[in-house]
KEFI-982389 format. One record per residue: x, y, z negated of N, C-alpha, C in turn; residue in three letters. Coordinates in steps of 0.02 Angstrom, whole numbers, padded with zeros to 5 digits, always signed. Example, Ala and Ser with C-alpha at 12.3 -4.5 7.8 and 13.67 -1.06 7.14 Angstrom:
KEFI-982389
+00660-00284-00390+00615-00225-00390+00660-00165-00390ALA+00642-00112-00354+00684-00053-00357+00645+00002-00394SER
end
This chain:
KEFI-982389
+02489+03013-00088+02524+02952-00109+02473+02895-00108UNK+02481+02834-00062+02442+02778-00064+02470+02731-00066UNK+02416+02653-00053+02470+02613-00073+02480+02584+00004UNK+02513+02625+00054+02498+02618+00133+02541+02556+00162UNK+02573+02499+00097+02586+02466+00138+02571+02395+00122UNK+02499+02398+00098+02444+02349+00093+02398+02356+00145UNK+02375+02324+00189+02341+02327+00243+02273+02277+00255UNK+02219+02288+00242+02146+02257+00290+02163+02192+00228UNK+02159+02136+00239+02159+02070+00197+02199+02063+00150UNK+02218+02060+00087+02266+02054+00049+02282+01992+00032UNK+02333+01985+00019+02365+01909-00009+02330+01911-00051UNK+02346+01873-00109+02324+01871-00182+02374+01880-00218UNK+02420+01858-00209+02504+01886-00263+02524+01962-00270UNK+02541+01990-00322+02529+02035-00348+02609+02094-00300UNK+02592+02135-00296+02667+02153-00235+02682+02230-00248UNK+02753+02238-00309+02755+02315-00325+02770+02355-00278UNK+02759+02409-00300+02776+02457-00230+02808+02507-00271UNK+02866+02559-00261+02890+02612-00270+02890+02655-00208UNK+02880+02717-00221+02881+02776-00186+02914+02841-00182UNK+02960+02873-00148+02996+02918-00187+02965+02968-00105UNK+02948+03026-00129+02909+03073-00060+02935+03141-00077UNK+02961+03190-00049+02960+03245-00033+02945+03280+00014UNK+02916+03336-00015+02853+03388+00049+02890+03451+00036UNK+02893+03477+00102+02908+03523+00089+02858+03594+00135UNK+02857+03635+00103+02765+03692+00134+02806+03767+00143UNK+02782+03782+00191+02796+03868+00209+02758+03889+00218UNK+02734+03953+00201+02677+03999+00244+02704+04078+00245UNK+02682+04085+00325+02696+04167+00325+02649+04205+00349UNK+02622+04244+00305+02562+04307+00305+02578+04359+00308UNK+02543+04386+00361+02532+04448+00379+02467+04496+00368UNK+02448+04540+00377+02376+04553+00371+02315+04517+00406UNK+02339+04529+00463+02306+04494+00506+02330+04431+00551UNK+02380+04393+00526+02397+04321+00553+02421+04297+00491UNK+02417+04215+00493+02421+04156+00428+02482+04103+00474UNK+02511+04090+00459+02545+04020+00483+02569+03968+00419UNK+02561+03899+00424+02576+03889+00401+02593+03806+00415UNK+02659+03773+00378+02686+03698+00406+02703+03667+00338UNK+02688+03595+00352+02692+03561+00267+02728+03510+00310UNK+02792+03468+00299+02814+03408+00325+02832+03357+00265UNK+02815+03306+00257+02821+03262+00206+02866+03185+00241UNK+02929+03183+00180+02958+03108+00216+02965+03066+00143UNK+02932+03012+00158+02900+02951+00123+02948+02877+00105UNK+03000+02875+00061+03031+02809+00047+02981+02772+00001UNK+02953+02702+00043+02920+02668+00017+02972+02583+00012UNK+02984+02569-00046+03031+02500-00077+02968+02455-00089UNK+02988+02394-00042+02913+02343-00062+02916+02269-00018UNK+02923+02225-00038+02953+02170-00007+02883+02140+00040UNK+02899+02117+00092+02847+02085+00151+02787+02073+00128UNK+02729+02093+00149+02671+02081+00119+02597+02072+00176UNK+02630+02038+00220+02579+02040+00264+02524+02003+00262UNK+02460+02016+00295+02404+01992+00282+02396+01934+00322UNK+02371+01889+00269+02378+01806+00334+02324+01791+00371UNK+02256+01854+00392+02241+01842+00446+02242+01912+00473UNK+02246+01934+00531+02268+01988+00542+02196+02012+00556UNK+02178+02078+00530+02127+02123+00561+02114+02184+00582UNK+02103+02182+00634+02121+02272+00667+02091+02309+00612UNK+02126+02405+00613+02115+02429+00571+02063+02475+00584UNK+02027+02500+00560+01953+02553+00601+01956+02615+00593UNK+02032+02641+00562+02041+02688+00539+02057+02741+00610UNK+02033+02806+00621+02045+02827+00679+02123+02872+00660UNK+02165+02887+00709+02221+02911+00685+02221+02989+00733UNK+02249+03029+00709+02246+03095+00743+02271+03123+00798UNK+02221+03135+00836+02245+03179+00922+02322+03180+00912UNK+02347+03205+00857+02412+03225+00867+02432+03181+00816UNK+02477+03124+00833+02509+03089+00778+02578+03108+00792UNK+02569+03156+00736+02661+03180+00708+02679+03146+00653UNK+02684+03074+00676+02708+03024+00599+02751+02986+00652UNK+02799+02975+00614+02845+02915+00638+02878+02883+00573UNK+02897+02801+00603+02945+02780+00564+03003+02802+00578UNK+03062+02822+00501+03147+02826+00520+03180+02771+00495UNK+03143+02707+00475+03171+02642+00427+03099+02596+00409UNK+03114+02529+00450+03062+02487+00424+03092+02434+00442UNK+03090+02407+00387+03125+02336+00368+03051+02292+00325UNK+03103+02220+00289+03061+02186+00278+03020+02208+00216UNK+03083+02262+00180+03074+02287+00097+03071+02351+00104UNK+03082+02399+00163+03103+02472+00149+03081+02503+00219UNK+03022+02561+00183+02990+02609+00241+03006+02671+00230UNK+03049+02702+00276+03053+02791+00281+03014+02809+00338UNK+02964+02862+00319+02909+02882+00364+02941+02953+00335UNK+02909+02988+00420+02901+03073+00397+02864+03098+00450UNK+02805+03124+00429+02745+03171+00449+02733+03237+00438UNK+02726+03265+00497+02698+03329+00484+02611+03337+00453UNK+02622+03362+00394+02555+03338+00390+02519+03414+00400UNK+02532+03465+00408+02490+03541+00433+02534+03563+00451UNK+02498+03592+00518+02538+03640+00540+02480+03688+00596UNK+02473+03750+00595+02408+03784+00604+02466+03859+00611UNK+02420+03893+00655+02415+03965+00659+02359+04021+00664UNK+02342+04047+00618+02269+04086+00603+02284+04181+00612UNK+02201+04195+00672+02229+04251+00682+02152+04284+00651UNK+02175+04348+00607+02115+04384+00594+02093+04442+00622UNK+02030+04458+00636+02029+04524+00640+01943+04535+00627UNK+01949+04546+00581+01856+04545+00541+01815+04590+00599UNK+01764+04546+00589+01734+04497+00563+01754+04416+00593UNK+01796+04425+00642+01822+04359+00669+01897+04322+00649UNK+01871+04237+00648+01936+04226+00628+01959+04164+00664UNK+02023+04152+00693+02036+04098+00730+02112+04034+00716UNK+02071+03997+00729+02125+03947+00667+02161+03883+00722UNK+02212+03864+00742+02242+03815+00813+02284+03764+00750UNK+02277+03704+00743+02328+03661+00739+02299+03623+00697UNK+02345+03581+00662+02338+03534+00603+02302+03566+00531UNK+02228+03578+00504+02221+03618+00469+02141+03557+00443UNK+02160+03592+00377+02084+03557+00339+02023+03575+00375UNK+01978+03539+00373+01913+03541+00415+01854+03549+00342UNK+01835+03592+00331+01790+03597+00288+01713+03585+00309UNK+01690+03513+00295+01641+03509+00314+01585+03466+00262UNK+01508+03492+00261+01473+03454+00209+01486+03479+00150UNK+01441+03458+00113+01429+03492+00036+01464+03434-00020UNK+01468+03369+00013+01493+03323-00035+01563+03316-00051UNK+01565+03303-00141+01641+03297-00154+01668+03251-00164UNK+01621+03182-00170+01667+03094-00171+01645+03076-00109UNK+01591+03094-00091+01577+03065-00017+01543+03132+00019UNK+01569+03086+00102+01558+03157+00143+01491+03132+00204UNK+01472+03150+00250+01421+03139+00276+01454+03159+00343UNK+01486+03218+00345+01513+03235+00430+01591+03242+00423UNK+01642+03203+00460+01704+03202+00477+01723+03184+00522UNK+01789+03181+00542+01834+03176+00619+01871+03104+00580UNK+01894+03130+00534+01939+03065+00517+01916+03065+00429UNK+01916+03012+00384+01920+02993+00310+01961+03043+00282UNK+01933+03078+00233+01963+03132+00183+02008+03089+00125UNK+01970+03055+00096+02023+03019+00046+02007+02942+00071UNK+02041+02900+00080+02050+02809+00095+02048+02823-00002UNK+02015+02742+00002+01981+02717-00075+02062+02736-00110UNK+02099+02705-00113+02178+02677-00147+02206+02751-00133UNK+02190+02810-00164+02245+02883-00163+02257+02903-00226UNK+02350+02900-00243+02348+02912-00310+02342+02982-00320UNK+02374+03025-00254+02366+03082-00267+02337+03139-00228UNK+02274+03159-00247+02227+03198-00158+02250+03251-00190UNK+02292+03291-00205+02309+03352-00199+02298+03391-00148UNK+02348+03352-00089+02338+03382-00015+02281+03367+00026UNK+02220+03379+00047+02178+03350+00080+02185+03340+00146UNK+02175+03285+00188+02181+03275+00218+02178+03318+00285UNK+02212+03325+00351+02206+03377+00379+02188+03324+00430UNK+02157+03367+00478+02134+03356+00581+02153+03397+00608UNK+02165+03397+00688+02190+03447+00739+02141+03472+00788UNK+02126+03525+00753+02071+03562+00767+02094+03622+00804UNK+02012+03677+00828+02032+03750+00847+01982+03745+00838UNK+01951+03805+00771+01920+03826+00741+01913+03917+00758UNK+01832+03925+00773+01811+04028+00767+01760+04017+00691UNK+01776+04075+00660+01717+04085+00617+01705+04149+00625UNK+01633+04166+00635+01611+04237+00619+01575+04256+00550UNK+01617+04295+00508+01602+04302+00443+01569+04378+00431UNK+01500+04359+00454+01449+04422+00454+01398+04390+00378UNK+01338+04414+00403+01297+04412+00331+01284+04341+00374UNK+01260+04321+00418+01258+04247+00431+01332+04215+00455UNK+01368+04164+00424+01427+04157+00422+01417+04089+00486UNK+01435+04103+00567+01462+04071+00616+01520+04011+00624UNK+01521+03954+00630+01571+03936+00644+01548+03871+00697UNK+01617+03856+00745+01642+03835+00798+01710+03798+00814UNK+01714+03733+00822+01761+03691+00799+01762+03652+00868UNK+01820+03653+00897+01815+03607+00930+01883+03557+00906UNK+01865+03465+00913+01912+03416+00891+01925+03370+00939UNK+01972+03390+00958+02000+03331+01054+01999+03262+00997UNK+01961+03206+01053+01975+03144+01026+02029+03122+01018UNK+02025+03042+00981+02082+03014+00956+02068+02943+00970UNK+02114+02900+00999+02124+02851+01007+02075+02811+00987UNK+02044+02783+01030+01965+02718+01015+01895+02755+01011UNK+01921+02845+01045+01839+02885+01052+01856+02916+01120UNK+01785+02911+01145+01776+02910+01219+01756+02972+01234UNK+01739+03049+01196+01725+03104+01212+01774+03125+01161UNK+01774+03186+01163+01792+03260+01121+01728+03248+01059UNK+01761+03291+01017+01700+03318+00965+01700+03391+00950UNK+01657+03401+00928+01625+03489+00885+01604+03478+00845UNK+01595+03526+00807+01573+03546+00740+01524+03607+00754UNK+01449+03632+00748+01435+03696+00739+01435+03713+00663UNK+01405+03759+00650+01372+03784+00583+01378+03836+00582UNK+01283+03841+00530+01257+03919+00528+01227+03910+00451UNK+01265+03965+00411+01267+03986+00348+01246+04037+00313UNK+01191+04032+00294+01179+04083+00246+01149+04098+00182UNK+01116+04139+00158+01076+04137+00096+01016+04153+00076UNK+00992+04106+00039+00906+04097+00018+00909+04085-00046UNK+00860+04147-00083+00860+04126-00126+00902+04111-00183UNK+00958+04123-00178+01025+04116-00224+01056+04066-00209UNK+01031+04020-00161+01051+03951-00123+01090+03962-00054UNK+01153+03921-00048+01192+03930+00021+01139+03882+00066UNK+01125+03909+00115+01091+03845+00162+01122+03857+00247UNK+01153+03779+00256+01176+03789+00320+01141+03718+00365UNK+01102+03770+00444+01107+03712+00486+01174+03676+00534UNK+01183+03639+00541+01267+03590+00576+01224+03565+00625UNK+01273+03538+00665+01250+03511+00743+01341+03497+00763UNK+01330+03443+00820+01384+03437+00841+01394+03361+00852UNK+01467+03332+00877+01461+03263+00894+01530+03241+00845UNK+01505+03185+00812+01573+03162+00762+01570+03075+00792UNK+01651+03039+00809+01661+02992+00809+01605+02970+00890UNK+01617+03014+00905+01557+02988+00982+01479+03000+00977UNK+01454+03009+00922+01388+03028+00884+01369+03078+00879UNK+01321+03107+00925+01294+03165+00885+01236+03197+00848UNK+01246+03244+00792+01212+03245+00755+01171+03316+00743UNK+01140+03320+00683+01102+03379+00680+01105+03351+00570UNK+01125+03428+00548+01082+03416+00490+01097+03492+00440UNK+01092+03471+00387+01030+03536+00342+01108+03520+00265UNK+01116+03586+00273+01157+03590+00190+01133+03638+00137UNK+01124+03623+00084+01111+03663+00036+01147+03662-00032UNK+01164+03724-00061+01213+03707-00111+01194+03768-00164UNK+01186+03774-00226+01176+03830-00266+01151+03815-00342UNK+01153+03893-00376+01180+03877-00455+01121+03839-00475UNK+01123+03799-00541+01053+03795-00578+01092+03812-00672UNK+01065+03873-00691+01108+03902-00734+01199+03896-00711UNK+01211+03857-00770+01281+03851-00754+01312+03804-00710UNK+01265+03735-00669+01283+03684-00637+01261+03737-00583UNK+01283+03665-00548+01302+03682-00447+01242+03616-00429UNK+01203+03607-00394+01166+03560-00363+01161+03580-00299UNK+01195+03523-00267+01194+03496-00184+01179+03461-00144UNK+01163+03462-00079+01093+03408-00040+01143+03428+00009UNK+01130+03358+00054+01163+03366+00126+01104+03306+00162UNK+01072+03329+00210+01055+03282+00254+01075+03281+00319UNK+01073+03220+00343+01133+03217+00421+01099+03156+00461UNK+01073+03177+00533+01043+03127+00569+01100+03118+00643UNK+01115+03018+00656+01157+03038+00706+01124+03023+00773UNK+01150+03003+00823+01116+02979+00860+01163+02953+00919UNK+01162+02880+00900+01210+02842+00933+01182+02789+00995UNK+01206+02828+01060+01184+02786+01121+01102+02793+01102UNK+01038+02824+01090+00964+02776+01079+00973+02758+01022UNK+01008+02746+00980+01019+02725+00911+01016+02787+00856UNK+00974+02775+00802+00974+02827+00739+00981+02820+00670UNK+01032+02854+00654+01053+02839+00581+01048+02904+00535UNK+01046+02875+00464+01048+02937+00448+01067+02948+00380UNK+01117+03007+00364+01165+02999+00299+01125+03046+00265UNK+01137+03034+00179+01109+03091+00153+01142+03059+00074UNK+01144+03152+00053+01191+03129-00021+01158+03189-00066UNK+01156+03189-00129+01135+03232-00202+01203+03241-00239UNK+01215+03295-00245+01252+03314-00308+01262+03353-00334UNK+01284+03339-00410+01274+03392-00457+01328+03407-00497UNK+01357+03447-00530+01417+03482-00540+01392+03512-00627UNK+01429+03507-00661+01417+03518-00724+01497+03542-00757UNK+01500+03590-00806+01530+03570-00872+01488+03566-00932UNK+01510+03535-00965+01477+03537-01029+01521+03564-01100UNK+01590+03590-01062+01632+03630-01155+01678+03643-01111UNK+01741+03684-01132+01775+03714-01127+01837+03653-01105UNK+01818+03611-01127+01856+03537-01117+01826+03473-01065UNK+01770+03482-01067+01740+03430-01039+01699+03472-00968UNK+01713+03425-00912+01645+03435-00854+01664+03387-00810UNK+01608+03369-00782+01595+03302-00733+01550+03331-00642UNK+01551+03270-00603+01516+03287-00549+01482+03201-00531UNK+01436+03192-00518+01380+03169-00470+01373+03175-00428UNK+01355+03105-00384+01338+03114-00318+01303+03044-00309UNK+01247+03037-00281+01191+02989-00256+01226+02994-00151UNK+01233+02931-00135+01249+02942-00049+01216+02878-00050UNK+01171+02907+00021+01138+02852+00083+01175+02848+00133UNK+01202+02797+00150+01251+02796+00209+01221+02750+00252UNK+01186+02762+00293+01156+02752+00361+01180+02695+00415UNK+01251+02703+00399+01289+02652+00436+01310+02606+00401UNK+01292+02578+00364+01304+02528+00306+01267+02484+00333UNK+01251+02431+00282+01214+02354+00276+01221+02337+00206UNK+01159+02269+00207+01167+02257+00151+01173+02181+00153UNK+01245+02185+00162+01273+02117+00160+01270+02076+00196UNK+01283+02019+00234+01372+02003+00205+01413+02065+00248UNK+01459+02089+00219+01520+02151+00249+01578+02101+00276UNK+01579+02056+00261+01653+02013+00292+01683+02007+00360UNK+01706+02052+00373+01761+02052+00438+01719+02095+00473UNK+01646+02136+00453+01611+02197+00500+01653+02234+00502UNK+01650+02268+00587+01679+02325+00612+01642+02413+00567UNK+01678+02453+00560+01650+02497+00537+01592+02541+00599UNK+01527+02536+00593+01489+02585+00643+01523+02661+00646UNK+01547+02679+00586+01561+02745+00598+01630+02761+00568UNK+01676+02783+00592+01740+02739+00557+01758+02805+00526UNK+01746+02851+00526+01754+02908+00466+01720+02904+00415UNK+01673+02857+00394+01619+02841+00339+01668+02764+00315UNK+01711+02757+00271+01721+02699+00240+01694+02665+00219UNK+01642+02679+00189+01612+02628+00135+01557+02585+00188UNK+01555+02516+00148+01504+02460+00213+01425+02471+00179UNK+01423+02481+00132+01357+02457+00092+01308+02515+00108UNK+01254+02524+00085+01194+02589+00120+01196+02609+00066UNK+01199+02603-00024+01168+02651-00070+01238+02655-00121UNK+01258+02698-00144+01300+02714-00171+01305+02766-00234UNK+01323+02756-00276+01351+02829-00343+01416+02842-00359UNK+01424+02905-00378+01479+02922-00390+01498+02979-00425UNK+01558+02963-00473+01561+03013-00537+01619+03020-00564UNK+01628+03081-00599+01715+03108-00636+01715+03137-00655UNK+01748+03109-00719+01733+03151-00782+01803+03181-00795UNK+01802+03253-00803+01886+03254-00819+01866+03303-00904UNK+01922+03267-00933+01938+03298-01005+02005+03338-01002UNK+01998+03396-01028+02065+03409-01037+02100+03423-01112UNK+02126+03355-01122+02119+03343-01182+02169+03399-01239UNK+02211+03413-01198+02272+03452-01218+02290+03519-01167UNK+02340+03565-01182+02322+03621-01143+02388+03601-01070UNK+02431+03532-01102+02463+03497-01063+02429+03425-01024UNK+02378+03415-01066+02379+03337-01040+02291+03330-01027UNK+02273+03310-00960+02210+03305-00913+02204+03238-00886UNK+02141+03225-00934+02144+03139-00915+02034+03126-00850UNK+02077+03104-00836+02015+03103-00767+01976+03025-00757UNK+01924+03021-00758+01903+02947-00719+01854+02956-00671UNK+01861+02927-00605+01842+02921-00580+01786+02830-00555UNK+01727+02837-00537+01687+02794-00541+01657+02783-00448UNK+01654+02739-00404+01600+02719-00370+01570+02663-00372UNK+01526+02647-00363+01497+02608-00379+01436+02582-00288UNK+01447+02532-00281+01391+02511-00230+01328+02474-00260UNK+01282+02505-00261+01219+02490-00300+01193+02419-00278UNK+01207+02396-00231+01170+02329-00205+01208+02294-00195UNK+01303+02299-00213+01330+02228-00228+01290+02188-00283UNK+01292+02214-00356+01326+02295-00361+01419+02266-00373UNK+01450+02310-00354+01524+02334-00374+01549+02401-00399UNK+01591+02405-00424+01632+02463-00457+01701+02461-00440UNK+01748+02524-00415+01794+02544-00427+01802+02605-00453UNK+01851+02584-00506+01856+02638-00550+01927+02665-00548UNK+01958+02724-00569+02019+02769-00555+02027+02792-00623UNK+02077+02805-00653+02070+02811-00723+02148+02839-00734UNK+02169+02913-00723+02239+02932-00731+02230+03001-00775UNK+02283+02991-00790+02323+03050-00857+02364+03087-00811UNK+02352+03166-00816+02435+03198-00796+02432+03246-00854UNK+02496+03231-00858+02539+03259-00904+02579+03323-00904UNK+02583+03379-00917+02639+03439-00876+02697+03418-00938UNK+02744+03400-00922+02803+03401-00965+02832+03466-00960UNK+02846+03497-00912+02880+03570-00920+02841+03595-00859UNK+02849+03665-00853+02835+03727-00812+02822+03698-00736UNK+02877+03637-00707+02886+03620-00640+02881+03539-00636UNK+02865+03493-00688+02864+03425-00682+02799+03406-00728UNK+02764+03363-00669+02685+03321-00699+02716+03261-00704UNK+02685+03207-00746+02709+03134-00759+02616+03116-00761UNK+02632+03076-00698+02551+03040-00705+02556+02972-00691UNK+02497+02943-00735+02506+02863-00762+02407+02855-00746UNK+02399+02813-00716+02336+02791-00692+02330+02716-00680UNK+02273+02693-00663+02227+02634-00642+02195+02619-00616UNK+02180+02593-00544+02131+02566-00512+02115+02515-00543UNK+02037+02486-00523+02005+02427-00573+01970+02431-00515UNK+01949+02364-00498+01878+02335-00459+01868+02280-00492UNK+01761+02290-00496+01745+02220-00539+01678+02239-00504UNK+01665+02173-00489+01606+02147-00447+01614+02070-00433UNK+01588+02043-00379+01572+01991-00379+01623+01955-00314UNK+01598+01903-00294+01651+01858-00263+01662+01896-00181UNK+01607+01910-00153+01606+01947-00094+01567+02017-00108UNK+01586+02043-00155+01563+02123-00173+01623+02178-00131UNK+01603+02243-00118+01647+02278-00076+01719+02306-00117UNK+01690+02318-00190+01743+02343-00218+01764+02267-00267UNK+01748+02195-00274+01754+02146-00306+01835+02136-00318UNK+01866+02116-00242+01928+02109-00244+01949+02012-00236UNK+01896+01978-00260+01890+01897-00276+01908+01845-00210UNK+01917+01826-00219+01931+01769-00167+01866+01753-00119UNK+01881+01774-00063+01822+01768-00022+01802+01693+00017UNK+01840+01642+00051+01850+01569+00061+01882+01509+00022UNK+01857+01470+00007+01899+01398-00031+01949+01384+00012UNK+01935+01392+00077+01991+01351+00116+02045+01403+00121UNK+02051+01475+00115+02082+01506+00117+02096+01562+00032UNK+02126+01508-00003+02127+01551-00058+02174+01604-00058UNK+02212+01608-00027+02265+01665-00055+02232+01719-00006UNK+02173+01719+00013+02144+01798+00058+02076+01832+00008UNK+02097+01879-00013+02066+01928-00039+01996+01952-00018UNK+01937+01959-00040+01893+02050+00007+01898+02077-00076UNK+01911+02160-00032+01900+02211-00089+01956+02231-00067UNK+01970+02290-00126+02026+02343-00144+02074+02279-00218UNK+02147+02316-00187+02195+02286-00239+02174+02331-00309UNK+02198+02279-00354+02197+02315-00439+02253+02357-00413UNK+02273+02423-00446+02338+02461-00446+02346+02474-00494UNK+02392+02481-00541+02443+02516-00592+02509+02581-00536UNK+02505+02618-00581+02538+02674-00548+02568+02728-00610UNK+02647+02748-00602+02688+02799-00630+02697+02859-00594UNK+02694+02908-00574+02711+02950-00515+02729+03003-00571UNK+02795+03034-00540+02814+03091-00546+02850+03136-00523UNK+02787+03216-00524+02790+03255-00466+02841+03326-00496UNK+02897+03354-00458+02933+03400-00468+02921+03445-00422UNK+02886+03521-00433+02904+03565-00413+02963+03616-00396UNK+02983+03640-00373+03050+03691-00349+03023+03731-00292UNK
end
């Protein structure tokens, strides 16, 4: 659930949105074969809101775009997407995976370092479902764990991509080398992930290499609870393809990496305050605006099959900060930079 029909520049007038979505998921298992299809159709109510200067979007969209509009008007969008759909065949130690299916890649959990397309866009009220790509995936799941990905490009990339990776264990530590080409780039880098008592501490380093050109991502994080009620996660990211300032109207270098700025934190704390009610905040922060957006939602289980969740986006920074939101020109006041404030009700029924 996003707020997908705010786009690149925002007005400044405030513009509600309602959403009413149903998904519906099958899977059929066998011993040795998985299938499985999720299709979701999207009534979005929301009166004209277009951006008054127009700016292409950098977002890459998938080899296979199984999204269409069935209704778009000035106030009213019916969309319906297949959003997975995959067939997996086993036979140990090998395993083989064809279609629309999560791409598990990198050790990071607010930010990622290697992707095909953006796992979560900033504005998601609800990442339940993670984002999927149209992949064909081998893994060989021996004592060194193999894998092999190949990702046909997508519209505005000029090769194919891959994924390698080689996994194993040191030390009580997962450590994997990756290789492969993302977004036209290719890269090489080093994952490590493992206990320290009861936390999890994780390192990802990632070098790309664009045309003669070299960048290079790298992120820390750490994973904690601290009670039976309380636990949080950390993460420090260098993002390589960033700058430090001005971001105004830059193209993204790497358009699976959202964020513009080079140094970044990020954090979430979830309480569960009740054995019904789990209140979460989420924090990033760009260290050299500096800016903050913050995420701040309650779900609620009212019964066995219905959540009621009530949340907040917040951005506060400065006039041209990434997460600010402020009026970026005098001569053009009603144009925005940043992410919109959101207020949000959502409620989800199982059956």
């Amino acid at each position: 659930m996003e707020w997908l029909r705010q786009n690149n520049i925002y007005p400044s007038n405030t513009v509600p949105l309602t959403e009413q979505r149903l998904r519906l998921q099958g899977t059929l298992s066998k011993a040795w074969f998985r299938a499985e299809f999720a299709d979701e159709t999207s009534l979005f109510y929301q009166k004209a809101n277009q951006p008054s200067v127009p700016v292409p979007t950098y977002n890459p969209v998938p080899a296979w775009n199984a999204s269409w509009n069935l209704m778009n008007t000035t106030q009213t969008l019916i969309t319906n997407r297949i959003d997975r759909a995959y067939v997996q065949f086993n036979w140990a130690p090998v395993e083989l995976r064809v279609g629309k299916q999560v791409i598990a890649t990198g050790v990071g959990h607010i930010f990622n370092a290697i992707s095909q397309v953006p796992r979560y866009p900033f504005v998601v009220v609800d990442p339940e479902y993670p984002v999927t790509e149209d992949a064909a995936t081998v893994v060989w799941d021996g004592p060194l764990v193999l894998e092999a990905r190949f990702l046909p490009k997508v519209p505005g990339q000029k090769d194919h991509n891959f994924h390698l990776r080689a996994k194993g264990t040191k030390d009580g530590f997962d450590v994997a080398l990756t290789a492969g080409r993302s977004d036209d780039k290719m890269y090489v880098g080093l994952e490590s992930a493992g206990n320290l008592g009861e936390s999890l501490l994780r390192a990802e380093l990632v070098g790309y290499d664009d045309v003669g050109v070299d960048y290079v991502q790298s992120l820390v994080g750490f994973d904690t609870v601290f009670s039976a009620s309380w636990s949080a996660q950390f993460e420090v990211f260098y993002n390589g393809f960033g700058s430090l300032k001005p971001y105004l109207l830059q193209p993204l270098l790497h358009r699976p990496a959202p964020y513009r700025g080079k140094y970044y934190a990020g954090a979430t704390v979830t309480w569960e305050t009740t054995a019904r009610l789990k209140t979460n905040l989420l924090a990033i922060t760009n260290l050299a605006d500096p800016s903050v957006l913050f995420h701040l939602y309650f779900n609620f289980s009212l019964w066995q099959s219905v959540d009621l969740m009530l949340g907040q986006f917040l951005n506060v920074g400065g006039s041209t900060a990434e997460f600010g939101g402020k009026y970026i020109l005098p001569i053009f006041p009603q144009i925005q930079w940043g992410l919109p404030d959101l207020t949000y009700i959502a409620v989800k029924y199982y059956f």
